[in-house]
N, C-alpha and C positions, 0 to 999 in steps of 0.2 A: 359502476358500483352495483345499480341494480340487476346489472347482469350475471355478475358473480353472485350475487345471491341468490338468484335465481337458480342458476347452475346448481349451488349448494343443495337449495332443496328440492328439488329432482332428485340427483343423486343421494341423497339421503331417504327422499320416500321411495326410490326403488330399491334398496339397499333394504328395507323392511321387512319382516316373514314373520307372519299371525302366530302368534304363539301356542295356537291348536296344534304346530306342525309339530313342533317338540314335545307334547306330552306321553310321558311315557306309556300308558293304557293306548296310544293310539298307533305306536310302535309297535309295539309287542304284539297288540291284536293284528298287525298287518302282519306280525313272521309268524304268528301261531298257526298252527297247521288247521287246515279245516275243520269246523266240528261233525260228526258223524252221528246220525239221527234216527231212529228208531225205523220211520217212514223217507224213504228216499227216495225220490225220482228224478228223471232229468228235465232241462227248461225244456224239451218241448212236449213232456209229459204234463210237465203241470200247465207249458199256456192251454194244452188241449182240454182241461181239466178244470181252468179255471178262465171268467172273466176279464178283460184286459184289464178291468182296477180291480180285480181281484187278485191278479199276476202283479201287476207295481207293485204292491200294497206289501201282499204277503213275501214275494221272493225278491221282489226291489226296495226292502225300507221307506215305501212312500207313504205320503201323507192324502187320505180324503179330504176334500173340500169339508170345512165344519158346515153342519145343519142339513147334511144330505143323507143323511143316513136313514133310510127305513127304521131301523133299531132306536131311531136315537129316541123315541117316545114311546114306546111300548112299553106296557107296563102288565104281562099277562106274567100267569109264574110259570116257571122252566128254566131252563139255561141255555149259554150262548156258548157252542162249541166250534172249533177252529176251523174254518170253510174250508181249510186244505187237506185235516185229515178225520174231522169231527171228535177230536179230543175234547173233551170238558173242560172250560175254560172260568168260568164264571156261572153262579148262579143269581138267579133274578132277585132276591132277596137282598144281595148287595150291591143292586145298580142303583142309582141316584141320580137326581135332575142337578149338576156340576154346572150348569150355563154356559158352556164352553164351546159347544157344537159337535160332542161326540160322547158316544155312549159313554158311560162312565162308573165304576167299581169301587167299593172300597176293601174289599179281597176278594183273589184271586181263589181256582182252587186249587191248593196245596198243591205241588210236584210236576203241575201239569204246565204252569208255568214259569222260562227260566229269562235270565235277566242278565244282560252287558251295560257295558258305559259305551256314552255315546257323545261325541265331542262335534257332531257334522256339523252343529249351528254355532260353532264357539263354543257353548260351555257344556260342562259335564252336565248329561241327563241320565236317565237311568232307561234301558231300552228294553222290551219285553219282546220276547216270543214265543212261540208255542215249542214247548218240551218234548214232543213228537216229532215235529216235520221242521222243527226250526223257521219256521211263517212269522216273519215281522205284526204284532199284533198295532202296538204303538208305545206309548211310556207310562211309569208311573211317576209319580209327584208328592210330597210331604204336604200337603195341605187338602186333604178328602177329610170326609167325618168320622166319627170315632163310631164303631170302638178302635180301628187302624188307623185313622188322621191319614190314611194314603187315599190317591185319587188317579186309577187305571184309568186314564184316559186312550181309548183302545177305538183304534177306526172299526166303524161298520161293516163293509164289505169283506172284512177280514173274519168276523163269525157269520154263524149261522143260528139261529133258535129254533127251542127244540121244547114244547110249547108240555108243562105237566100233564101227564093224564087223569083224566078223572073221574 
């Protein structure tokens, strides 16, 4: 008897599939056709061009280690534009100390940055990247401070600052 139950559930947790696999944003985004980017290069323009966590990061969707970022404590004014093509991304004005381990925005600047859904850890996130080169920045999230209640949690290696003059 314990055997057939056994059996049972085997075949029943292999018979399983994550329900990420069906959602429709994650279909559709696999047939849509590439996006085409103001700034284009090819990967071995941009490894040549960029850092190897600066290559994951921006053209592989990765994630920096939290609390390693040169960025993450600076607090001069300027703004922080995208390592891969130096589009303005953010100004210093609206970073904040988030506790989280990565620099952090409560708005972006206008047009410069564009936004997909993002399902790679299970659930819907919202995924940012740069509107030029199409460069994985990181995510935004509904809980930053006002006056946007959003919180651009955005890896380091992924900008660059670019300090006011004065």
């Amino acid at each position: 008897m314990q055997k057939n139950i056994a059996i049972i559930l085997v075949l029943l947790f292999a018979s399983c599939k994550g329900n990420s696999q069906e959602k429709k944003e994650v279909l559709a985004k696999s047939d849509a056709k590439e996006k085409v980017f103001a700034v284009t290069k090819t990967e071995a323009e941009w490894q040549n061009q960029l850092t190897p966590d600066q290559y994951y990061v921006l053209r592989k969707a990765a994630t920096e280690n939290p609390f390693t970022s040169e960025l993450l404590e600076n607090k001069e004014e300027g703004v922080y534009v995208c390592q891969g093509c130096d589009t303005p991304l953010f100004e210093s004005k609206t970073k904040f100390k988030s506790g989280t381990g990565w620099p952090s925005f409560y708005q972006e600047i206008e047009g410069n940055v564009a936004y997909d859904v993002d399902y790679k850890i299970g659930y819907k996130r919202t995924e940012e990247h740069c509107a030029t080169c199409g460069g994985h920045l990181g995510h935004v999230f509904e809980d930053g401070p006002e006056p946007t209640g959003e919180r651009h949690c955005i890896n380091g290696v992924a900008l660059k600052f670019i300090p006011a003059e004065k």
